[in-house]
Biopython code that builds the backbone (N, CA, C, O; Angstrom):
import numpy as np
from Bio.PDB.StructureBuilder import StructureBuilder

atoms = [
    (1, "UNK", "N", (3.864, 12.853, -8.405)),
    (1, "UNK", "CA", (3.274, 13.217, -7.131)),
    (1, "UNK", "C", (1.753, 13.176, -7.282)),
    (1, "UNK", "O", (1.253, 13.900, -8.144)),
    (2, "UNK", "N", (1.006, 12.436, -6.564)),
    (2, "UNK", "CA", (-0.039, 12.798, -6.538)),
    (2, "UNK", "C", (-1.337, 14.031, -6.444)),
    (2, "UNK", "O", (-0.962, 15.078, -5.915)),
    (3, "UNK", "N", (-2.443, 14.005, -6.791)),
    (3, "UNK", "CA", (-2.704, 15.126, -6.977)),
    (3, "UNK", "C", (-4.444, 15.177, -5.981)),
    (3, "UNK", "O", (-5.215, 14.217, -5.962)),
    (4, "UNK", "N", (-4.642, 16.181, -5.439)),
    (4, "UNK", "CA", (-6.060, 15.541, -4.566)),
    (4, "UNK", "C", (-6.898, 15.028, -5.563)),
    (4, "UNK", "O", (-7.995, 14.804, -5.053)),
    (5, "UNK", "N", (-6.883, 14.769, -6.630)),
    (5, "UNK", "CA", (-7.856, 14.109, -7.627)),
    (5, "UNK", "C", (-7.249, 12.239, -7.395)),
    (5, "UNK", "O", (-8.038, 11.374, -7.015)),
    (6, "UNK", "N", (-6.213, 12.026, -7.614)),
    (6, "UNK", "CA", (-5.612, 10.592, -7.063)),
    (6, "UNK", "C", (-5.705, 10.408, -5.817)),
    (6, "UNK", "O", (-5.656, 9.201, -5.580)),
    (7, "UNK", "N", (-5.866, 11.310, -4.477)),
    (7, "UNK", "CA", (-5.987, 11.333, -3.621)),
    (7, "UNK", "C", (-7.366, 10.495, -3.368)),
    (7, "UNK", "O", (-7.552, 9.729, -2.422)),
    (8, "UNK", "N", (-8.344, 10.814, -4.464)),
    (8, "UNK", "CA", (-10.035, 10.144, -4.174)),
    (8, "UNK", "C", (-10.363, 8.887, -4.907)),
    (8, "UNK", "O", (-11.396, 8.230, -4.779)),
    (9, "UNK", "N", (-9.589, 8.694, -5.506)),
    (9, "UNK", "CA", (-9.105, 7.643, -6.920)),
    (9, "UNK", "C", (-9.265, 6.016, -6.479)),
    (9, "UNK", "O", (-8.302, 5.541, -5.877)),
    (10, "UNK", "N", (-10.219, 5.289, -6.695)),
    (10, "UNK", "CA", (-9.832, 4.191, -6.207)),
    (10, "UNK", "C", (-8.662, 3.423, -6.500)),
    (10, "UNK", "O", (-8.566, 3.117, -7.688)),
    (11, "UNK", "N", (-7.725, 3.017, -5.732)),
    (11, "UNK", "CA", (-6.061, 2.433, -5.534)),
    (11, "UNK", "C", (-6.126, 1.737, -6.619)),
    (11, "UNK", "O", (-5.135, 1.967, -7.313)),
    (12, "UNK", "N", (-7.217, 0.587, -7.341)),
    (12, "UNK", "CA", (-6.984, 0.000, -8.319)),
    (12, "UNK", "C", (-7.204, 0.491, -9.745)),
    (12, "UNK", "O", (-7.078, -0.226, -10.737)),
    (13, "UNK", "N", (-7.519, 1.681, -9.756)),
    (13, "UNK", "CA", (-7.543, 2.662, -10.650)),
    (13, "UNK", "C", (-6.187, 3.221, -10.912)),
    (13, "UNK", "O", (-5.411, 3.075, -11.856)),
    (14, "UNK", "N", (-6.112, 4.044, -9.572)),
    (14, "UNK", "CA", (-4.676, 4.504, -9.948)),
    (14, "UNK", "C", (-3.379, 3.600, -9.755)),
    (14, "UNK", "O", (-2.304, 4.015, -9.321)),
    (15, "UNK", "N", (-3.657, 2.297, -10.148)),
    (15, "UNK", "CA", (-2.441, 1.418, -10.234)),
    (15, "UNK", "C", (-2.934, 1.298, -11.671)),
    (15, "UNK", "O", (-2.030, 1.745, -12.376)),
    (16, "UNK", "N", (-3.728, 0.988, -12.257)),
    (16, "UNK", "CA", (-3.524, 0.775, -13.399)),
    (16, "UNK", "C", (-3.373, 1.627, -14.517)),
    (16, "UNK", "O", (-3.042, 1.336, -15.667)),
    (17, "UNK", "N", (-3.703, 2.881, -13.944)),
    (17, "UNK", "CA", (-3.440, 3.807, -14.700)),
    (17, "UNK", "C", (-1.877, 4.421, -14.913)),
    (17, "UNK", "O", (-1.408, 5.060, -15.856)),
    (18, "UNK", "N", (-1.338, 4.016, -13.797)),
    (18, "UNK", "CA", (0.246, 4.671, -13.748)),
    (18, "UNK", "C", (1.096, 3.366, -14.328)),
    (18, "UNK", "O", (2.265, 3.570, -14.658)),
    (19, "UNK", "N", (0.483, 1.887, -14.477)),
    (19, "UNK", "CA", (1.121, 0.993, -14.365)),
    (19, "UNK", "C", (0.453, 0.300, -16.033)),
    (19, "UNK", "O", (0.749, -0.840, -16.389)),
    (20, "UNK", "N", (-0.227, 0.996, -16.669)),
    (20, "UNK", "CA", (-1.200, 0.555, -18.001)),
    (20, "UNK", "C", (-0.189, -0.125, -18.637)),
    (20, "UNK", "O", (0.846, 0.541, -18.673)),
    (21, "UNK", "N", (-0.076, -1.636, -19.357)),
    (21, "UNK", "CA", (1.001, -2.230, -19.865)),
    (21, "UNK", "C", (2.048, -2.539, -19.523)),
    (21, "UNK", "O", (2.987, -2.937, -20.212)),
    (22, "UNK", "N", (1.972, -2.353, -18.210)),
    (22, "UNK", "CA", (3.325, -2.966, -17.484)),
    (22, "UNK", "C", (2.969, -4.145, -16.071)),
    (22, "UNK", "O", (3.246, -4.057, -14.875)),
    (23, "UNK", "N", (2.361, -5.047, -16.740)),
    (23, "UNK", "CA", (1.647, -6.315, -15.569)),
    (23, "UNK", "C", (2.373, -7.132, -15.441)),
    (23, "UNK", "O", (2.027, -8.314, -15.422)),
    (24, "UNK", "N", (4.287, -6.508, -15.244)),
    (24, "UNK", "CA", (5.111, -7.071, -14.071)),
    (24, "UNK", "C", (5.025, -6.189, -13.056)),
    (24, "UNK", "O", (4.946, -6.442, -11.854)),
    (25, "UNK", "N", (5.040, -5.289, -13.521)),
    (25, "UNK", "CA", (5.272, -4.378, -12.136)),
    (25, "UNK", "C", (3.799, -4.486, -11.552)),
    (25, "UNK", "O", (3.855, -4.378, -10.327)),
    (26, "UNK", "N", (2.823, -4.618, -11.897)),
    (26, "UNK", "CA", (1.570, -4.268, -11.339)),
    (26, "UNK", "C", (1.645, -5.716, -10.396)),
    (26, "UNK", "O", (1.073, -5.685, -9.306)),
    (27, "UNK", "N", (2.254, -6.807, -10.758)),
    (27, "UNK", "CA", (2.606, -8.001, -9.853)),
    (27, "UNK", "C", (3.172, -7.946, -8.651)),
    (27, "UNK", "O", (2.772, -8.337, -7.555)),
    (28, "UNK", "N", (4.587, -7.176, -9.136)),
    (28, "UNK", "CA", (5.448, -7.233, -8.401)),
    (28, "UNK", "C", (5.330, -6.062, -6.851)),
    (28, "UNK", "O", (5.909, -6.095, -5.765)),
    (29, "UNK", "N", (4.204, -5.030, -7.492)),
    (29, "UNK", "CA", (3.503, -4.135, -6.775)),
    (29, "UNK", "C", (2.636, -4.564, -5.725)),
    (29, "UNK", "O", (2.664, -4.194, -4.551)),
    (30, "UNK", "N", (1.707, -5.545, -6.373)),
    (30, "UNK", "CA", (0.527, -6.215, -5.436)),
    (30, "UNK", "C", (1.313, -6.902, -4.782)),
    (30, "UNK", "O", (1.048, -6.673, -3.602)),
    (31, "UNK", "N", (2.306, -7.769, -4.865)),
    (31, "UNK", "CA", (3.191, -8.848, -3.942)),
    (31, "UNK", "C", (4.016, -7.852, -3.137)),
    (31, "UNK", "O", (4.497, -8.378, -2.134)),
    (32, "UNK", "N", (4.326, -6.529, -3.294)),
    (32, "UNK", "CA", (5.351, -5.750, -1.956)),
    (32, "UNK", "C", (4.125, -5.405, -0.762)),
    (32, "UNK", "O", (4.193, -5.398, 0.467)),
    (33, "UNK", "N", (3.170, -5.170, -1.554)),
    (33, "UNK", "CA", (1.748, -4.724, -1.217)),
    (33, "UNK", "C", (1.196, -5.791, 0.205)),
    (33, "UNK", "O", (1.123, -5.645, 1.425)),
    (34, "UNK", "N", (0.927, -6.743, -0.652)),
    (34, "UNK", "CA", (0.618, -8.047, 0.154)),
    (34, "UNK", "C", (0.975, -8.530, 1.457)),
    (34, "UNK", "O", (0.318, -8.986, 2.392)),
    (35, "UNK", "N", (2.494, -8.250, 1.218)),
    (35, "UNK", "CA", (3.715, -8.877, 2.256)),
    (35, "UNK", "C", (3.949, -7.470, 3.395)),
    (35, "UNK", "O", (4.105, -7.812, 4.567)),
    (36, "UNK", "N", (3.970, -6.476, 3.209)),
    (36, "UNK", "CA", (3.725, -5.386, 3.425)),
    (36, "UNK", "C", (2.914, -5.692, 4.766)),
    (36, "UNK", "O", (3.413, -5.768, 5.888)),
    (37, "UNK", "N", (0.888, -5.936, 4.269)),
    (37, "UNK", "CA", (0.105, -5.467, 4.950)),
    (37, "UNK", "C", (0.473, -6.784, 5.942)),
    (37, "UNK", "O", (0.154, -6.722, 7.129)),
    (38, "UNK", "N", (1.303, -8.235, 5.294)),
    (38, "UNK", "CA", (0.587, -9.372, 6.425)),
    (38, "UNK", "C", (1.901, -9.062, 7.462)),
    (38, "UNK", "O", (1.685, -9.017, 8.673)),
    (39, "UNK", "N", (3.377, -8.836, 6.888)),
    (39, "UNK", "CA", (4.260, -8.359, 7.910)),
    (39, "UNK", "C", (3.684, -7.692, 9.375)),
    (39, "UNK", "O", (3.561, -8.115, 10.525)),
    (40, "UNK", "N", (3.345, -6.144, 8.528)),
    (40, "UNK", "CA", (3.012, -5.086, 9.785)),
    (40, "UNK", "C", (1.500, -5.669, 10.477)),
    (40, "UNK", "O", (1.273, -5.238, 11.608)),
    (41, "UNK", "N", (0.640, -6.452, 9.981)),
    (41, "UNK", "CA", (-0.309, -7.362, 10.372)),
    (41, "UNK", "C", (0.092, -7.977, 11.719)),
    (41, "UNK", "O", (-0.197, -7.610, 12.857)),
    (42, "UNK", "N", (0.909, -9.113, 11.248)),
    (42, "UNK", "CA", (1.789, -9.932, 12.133)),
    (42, "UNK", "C", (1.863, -9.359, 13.221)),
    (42, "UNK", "O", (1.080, -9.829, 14.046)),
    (43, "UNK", "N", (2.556, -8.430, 13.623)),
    (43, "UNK", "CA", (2.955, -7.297, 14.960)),
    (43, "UNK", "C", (1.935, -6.798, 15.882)),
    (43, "UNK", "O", (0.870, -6.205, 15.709)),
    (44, "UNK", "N", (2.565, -7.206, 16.901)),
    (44, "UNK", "CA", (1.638, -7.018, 18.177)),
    (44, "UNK", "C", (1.507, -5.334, 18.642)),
    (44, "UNK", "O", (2.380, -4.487, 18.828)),
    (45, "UNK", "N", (0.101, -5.279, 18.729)),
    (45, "UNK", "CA", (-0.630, -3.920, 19.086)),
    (45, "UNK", "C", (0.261, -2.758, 19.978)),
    (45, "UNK", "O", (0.064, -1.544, 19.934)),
    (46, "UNK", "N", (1.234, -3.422, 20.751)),
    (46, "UNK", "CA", (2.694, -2.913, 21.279)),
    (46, "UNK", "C", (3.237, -2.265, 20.278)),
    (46, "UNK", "O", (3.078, -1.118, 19.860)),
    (47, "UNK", "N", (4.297, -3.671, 19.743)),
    (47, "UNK", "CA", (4.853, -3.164, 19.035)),
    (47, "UNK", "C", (4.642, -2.409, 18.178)),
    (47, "UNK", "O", (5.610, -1.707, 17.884)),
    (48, "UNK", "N", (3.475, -2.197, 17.459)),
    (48, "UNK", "CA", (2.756, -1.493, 16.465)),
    (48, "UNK", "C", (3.293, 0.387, 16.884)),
    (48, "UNK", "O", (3.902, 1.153, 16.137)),
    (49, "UNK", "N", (2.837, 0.628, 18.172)),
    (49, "UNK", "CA", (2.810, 1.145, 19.193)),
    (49, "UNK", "C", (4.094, 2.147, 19.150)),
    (49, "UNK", "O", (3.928, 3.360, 19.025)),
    (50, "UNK", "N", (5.583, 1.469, 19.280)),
    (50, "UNK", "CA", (6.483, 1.192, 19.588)),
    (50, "UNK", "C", (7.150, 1.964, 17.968)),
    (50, "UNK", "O", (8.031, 2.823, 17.959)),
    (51, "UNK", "N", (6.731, 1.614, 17.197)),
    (51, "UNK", "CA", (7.027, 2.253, 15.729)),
    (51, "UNK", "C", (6.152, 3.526, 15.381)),
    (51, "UNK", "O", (6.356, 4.364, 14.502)),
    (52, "UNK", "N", (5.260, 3.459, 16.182)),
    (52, "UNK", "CA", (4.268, 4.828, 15.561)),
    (52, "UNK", "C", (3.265, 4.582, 14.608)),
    (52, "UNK", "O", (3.145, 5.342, 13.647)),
    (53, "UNK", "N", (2.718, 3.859, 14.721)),
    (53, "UNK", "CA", (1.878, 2.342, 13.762)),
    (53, "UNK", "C", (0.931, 2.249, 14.309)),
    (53, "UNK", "O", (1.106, 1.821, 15.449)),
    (54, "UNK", "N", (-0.392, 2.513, 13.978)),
    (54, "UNK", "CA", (-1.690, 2.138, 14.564)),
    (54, "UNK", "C", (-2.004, 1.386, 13.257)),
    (54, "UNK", "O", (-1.727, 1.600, 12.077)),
    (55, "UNK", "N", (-2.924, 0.089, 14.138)),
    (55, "UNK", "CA", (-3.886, -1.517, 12.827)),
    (55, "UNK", "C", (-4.698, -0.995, 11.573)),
    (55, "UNK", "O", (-5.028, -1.604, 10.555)),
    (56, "UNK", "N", (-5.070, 1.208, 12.210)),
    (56, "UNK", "CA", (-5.483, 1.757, 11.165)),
    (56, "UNK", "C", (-4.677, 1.728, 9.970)),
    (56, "UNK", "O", (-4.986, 1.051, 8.990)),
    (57, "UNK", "N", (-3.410, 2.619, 10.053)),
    (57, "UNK", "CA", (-2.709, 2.547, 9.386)),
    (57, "UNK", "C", (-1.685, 1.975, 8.530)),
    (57, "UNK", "O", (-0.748, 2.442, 7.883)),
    (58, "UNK", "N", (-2.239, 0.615, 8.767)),
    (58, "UNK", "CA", (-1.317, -0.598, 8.054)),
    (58, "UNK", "C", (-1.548, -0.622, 6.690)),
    (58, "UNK", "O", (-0.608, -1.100, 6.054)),
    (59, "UNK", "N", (-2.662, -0.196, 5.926)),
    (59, "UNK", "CA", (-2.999, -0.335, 4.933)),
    (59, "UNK", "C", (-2.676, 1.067, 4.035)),
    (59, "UNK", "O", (-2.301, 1.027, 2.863)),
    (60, "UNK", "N", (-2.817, 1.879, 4.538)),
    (60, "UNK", "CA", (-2.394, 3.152, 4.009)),
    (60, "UNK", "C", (-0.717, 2.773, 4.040)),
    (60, "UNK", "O", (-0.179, 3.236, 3.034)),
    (61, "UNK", "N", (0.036, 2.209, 4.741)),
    (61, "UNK", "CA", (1.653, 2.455, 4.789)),
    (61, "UNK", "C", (1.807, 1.335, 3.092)),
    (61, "UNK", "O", (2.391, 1.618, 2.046)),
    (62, "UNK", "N", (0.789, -0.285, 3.574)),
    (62, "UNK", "CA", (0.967, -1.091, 2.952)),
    (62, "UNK", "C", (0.597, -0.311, 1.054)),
    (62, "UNK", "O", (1.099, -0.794, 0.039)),
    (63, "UNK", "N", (-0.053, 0.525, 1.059)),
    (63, "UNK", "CA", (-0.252, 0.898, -0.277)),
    (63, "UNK", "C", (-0.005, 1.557, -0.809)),
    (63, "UNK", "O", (-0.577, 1.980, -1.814)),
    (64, "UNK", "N", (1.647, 2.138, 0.024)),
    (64, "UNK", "CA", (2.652, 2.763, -0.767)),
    (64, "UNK", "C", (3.542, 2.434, -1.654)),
    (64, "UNK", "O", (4.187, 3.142, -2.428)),
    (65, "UNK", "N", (3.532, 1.160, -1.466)),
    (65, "UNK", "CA", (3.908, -0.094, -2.328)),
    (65, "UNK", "C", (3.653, 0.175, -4.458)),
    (65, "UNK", "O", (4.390, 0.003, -5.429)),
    (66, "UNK", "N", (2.138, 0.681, -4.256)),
    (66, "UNK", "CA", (1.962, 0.750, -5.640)),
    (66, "UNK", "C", (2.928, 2.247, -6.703)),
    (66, "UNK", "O", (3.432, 2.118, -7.818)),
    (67, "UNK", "N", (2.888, 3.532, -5.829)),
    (67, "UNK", "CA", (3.513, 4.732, -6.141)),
    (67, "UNK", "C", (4.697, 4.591, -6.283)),
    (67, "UNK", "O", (5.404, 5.559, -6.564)),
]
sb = StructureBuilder()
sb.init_structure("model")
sb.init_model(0)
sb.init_chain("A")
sb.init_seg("    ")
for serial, (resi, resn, name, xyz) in enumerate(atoms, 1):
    if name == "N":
        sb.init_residue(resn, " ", resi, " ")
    sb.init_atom(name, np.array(xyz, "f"), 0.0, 1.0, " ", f" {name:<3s}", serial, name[0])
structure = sb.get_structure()
């Protein structure tokens, strides 16, 4: 679980720190990551809408991917 200290952590910090020696998963992380942000990207400001999804929050959902 994160802690408000990871909370301030830059994301590529705390991926490599939870992920140190393991650069499949840190792959396979950035690629759920990736597909993630261009998916919910893709989706119209409606639909966005429609899920409870603001264009803010695409990136915060998309970078749950790494935890």
């Amino acid at each position: 679980m994160p802690t408000a200290h990871t909370a301030i952590m830059p994301l590529t910090t705390f991926i490599l720190r939870k992920n140190i020696m393991n650069p499949i998963r840190i792959a396979k992380s950035w690629l759920s990551y990736r597909r993630t942000l261009s998916e919910l990207g893709s989706l119209s400001n409606q639909t966005l809408s429609d899920i409870g999804v603001s264009r803010y929050d695409i990136r915060n959902i998309a970078s749950r991917a790494f935890r």
